[in-house]
N, C-alpha and C positions, 0 to 999 in steps of 0.2 A: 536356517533351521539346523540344530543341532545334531547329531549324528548318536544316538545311543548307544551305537554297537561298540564293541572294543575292540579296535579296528586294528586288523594284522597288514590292514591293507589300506593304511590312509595315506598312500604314494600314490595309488590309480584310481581313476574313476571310476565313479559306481554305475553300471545298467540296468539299469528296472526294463524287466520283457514282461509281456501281459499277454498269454496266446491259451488258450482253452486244452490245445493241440501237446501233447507231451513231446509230441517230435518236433516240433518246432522249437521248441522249450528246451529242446536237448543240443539242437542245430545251433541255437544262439549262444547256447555256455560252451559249445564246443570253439564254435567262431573266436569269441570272444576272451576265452579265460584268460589268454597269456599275455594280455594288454590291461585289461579292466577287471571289476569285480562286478560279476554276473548274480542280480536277485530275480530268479524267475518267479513268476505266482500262475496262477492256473485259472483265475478270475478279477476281474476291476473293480469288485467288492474289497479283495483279501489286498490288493495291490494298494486301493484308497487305505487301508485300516494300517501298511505300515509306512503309507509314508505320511501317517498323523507325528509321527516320532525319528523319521528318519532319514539321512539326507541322499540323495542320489543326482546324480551330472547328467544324467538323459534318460528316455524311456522310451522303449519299444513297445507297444501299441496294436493288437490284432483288431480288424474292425470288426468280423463278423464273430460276437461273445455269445452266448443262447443266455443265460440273464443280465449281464449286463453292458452294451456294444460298446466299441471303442469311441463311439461320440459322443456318448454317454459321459463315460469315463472323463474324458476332454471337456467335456463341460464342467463337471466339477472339478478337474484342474485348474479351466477357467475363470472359476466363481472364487476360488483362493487365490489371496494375493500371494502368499508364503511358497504357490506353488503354478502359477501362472506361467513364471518365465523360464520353467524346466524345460526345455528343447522335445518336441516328440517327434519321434519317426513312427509314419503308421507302416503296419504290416498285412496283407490283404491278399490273397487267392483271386481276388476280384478283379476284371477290367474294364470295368465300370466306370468310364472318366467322369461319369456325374459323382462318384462316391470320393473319387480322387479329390475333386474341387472343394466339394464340401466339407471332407477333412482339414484341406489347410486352410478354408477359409474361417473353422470354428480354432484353427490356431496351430496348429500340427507346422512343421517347418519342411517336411519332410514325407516322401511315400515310396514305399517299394513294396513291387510285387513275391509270392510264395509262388514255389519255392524258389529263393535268392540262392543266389552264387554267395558265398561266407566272403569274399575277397570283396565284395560290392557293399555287403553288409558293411565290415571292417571300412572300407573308403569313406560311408553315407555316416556311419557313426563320428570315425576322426572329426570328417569336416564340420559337422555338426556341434561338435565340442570347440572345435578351436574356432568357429562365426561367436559361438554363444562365450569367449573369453575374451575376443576382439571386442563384442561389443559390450562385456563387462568394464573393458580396461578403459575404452571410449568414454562409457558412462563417466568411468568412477575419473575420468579428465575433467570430463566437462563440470562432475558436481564441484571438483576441485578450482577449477577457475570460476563456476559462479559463485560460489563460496568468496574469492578473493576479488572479486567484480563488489559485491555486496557490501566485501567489508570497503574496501576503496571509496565506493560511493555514501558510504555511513560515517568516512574521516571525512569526504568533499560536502558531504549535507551538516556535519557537524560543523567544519570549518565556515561553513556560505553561514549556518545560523549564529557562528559567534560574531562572523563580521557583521552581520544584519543589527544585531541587537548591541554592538561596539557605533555603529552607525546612528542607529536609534536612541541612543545615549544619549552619544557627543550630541546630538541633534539637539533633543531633549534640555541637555543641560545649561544650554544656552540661556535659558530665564527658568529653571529651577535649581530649587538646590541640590537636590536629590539624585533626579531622573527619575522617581518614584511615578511621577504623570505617564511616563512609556507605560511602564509594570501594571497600574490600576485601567489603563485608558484598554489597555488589552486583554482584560479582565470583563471588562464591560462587555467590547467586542464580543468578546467569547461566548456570552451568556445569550448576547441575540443572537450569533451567527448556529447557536447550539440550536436554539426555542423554532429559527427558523427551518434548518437542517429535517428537524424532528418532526414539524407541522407545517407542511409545504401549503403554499395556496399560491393558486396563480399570480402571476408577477413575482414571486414573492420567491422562487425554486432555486435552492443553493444546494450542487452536491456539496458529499462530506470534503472531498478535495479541496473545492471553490473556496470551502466556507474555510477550510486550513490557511489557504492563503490570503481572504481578507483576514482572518486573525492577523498573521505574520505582518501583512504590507500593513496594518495601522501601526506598526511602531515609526514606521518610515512619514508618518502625515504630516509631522512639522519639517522634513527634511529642510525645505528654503531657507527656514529658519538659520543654516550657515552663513548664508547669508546677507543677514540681516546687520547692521552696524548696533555696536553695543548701546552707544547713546540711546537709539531709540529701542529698544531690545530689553535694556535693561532699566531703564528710566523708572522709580520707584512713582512717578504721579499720574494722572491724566496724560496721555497720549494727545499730542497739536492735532488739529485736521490735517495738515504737512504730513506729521509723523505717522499718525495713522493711515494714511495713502502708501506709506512706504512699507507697513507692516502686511497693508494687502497685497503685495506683492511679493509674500513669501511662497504662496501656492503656487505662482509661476515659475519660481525659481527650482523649488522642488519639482516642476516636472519635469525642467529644461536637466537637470544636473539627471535624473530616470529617464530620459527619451536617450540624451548621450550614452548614458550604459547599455541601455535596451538597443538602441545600433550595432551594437559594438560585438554583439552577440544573436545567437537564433531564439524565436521566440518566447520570451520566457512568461508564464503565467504570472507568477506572483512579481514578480518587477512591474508588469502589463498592470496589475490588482494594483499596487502603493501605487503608480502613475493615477490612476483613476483617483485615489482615496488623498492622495497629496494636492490635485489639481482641486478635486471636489467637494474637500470637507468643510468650505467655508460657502459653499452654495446652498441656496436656502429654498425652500417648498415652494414657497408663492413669487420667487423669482428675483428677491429681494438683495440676495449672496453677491460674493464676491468670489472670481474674478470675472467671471463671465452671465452673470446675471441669470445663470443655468434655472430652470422652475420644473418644480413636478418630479415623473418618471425620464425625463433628459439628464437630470442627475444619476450617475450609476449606483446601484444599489449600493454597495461598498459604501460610498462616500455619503450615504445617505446614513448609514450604518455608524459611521466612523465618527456623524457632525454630534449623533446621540451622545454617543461614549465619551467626546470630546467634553462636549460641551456640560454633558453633567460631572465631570469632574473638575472640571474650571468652576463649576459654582460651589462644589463641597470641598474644594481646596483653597488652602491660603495662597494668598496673591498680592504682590507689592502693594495693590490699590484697595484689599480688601480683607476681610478673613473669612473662613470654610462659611457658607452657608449648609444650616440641617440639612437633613435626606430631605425630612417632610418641603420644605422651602424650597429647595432645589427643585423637586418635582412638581410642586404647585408653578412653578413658573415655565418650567420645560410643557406641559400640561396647557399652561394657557399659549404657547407658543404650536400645539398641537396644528397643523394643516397651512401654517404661516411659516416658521422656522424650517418646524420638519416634520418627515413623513406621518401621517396619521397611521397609519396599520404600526408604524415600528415603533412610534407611541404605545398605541394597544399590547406592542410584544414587551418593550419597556414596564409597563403595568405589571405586567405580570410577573417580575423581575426585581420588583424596587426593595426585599427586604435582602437581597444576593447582592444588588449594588450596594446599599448602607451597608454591609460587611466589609465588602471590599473598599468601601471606599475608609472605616472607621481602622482597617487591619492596617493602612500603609500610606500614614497621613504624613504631608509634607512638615518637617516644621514653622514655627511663625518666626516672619523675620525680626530683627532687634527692631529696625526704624518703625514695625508697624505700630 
C-alpha cells in the first residue's frame, strides 16, 4: 500500500495506536516518538478510514472501544488482504485470559496489559517488527526459489516434450514421408480424449491430467516400429503372411523398449499411458487384435482410444498399397467395424466428431507417392 503522506520520516516505522483513552494515546507517543513514527486515532472507525490510503509497520490496538471494539476492528483488518498481515499488538486493562485468546486467535500477534511499563512496550513493538521482516524476507526467499523451481521444471517439461515428439518422429517416419501420421493421429486423440474429459459416463472417466497424457503417449504407438527391418516396413506391395507376422510384432517391441525406460526410473504416468497405447492399439473389441488377443474393456481405454485415431487415419491417408480414402468411406467402414474392431461408445463419441476429423485430416495430408 502506498504511503500518501510526505514523509519526513520514511527512515522509521510507522505506529498506528487505536485507544479511546487520551492518555494512553499520549503514553504511546511519548514511548515511542524517538524510534518510530507515532499515528494516534481516538476510534477504529477514524483509524480504518486512514489506513484506506496509508501505510503503517504495526498497530496498537485497545480492546475495550464504546463504538467500535478492538475485535471488531481486527476483523476488518482481517477481511482485507492489503491489510491482514500488518502485525497487531492488542492493549487491554483487562485480565480476562478468555479475551487474551480470543484476540490472537482472530489474528492479533501480540497482548499486553494497561498500564504498560513504555520499556516493555518499546521491547513487544521491536520484536514484533523484526518477526514480521524475518518472515517477509523468508517469504520473499521461498517466492524466489519457487519462482526458479518452476522455471527449471518448464526447461525439463519443455526438453522431455521435444525429445518425446524427436521420438515420435523418428518412429513415425519409418514408413511415412512426412511424420504428418504423429501430428493428425493426435489431433484425433485429442478431440475424443476432450468429448470424453467433457462428458463422463461410467467406464468411460478420464481426468483432464489422464486425458493430457493419453494425447501425449499416442505419439509414442508405433514406437516398435524401430525396430522393424526396412524390407518389410517399407515394402511398397502386399505384406507375405511371414511379413506380416513380423510387422505384429512391433507392439511388443514398443513396449519392451517403455518398460526398459519405465525401470529405470520412478513411476511415471505418461511413459505407464504410451506403454498401454503401444502394447494395445492393435487389439481389437471382439478379441480378434494382435498381440495378445486382448477383447472388450481388457483392452485399456487409451488404446482403445488410440486403435480409432490410428486407424482412421491409415484409411484417409495415402499409403504404399493404396490412396486416402473420403471421410464419408473411411467412416462407413470404421461404422460397420463398430463392436468388432472397436469400442462401440468411442464409435458413438467418433460420431459426433466426424466433420473435426475430415479437417484435420484434409489440413495435413501426406503426399502421394511417385510408384503409386
Amino acid at each position: 500500500m502506498a504511503n500518501s503522506e510526505e514523509g519526513l520520516h520514511d527512515s522509521k516505522p510507522v505506529v498506528l495506536t487505536v485507544d479511546d483513552d487520551p492518555i494512553i494515546l499520549n503514553s504511546v507517543l511519548v514511548a515511542l516518538k524517538d524510534d518510530y513514527v507515532v499515528r494516534p486515532f481516538p476510534s477504529g472507525e477514524a483509524a480504518l478510514r486512514y489506513l484506506e490510503n496509508n501505510h503503517v509497520d504495526i498497530i496498537l490496538l485497545d480492546h475495550n472501544m464504546p463504538e467500535m471494539t478492538g475485535l471488531e476492528v481486527l476483523e476488518k483488518l482481517q477481511e482485507d488482504p492489503k491489510l491482514k498481515s500488518i502485525p497487531v499488538i492488542f492493549l487491554t486493562g483487562s485480565v480476562n485470559s478468555d479475551d487474551e485468546v480470543q484476540a490472537l486467535e482472530n489474528g492479533a500477534v501480540d497482548y499486553l496489559l494497561k498500564p504498560f511499563r513504555p520499556r516493555a512496550l518499546i521491547t513487544r513493538v521491536r520484536l514484533q517488527l523484526e518477526l514480521f521482516r524475518h518472515r517477509h524476507q523468508l517469504e520473499e526467499m521461498v517466492q524466489e526459489q519457487t519462482t526458479q523451481i518452476r522455471r527449471v521444471n518448464k526447461k525439463l517439461e519443455q526438453r522431455d516434450r521435444i525429445t518425446l515428439d524427436l521420438l515420435a518422429q523418428a518412429s513415425d517416419m519409418r514408413d511415412h514421408d512426412t511424420g504428418a501420421h504423429i501430428d493428425r493421429t493426435t489431433a484425433y486423440t485429442r478431440a475424443l480424449v476432450m468429448d470424453l474429459v467433457e462428458n463422463p459416463k461410467p467406464g468411460y472417466e478420464i481426468t483432464l491430467d489422464y486425458g493430457q497424457d493419453i494425447i501425449d503417449a499416442v505419439k509414442l504407438h508405433d514406437l516398435g516400429k524401430l525396430a522393424m527391418p526396412d524390407s518389410v516396413l517399407l515394402k511398397p506391395g502386399k505384406l507375405t503372411i511371414e511379413e506380416f507376422s513380423i510387422i505384429q510384432t512391433h507392439p511388443i517391441h514398443g513396449r519392451d523398449m517403455l518398460r526398459r525406460a519405465i525401470d529405470k526410473m520412478e513411476e511415471d504416468t505418461l511413459l505407464l499411458t504410451a506403454l498401454d497405447i503401444t502394447f494395445g492399439h492393435h487389439e481389437k473389441w471382439d478379441g480378434s487384435g494382435y498381440p495378445c488377443g486382448l477383447s472388450g474393456e481388457d483392452i485399456p481405454l487409451s488404446a482403445r482410444i488410440a486403435a480409432i485415431a490410428d486407424v482412421y487415419d491409415a484409411l484417409t491417408s495415402n499409403r504404399p498399397y493404396k490412396r486416402a480414402f473420403s471421410a464419408e468411406k473411411a467412416l462407413g467402414i470404421m461404422y460397420e467395424d463398430s463392436g468388432k474392431h472397436f469400442d462401440p461408445y468411442l464409435i458413438e463419441v467418433l460420431q459426433r466428431h466426424e466433420e473435426e476429423f475430415e479437417e484435420i485430416s484434409l489440413s495435413n495430408q501426406d503426399p502421394v507417392r511417385e510408384y503409386m
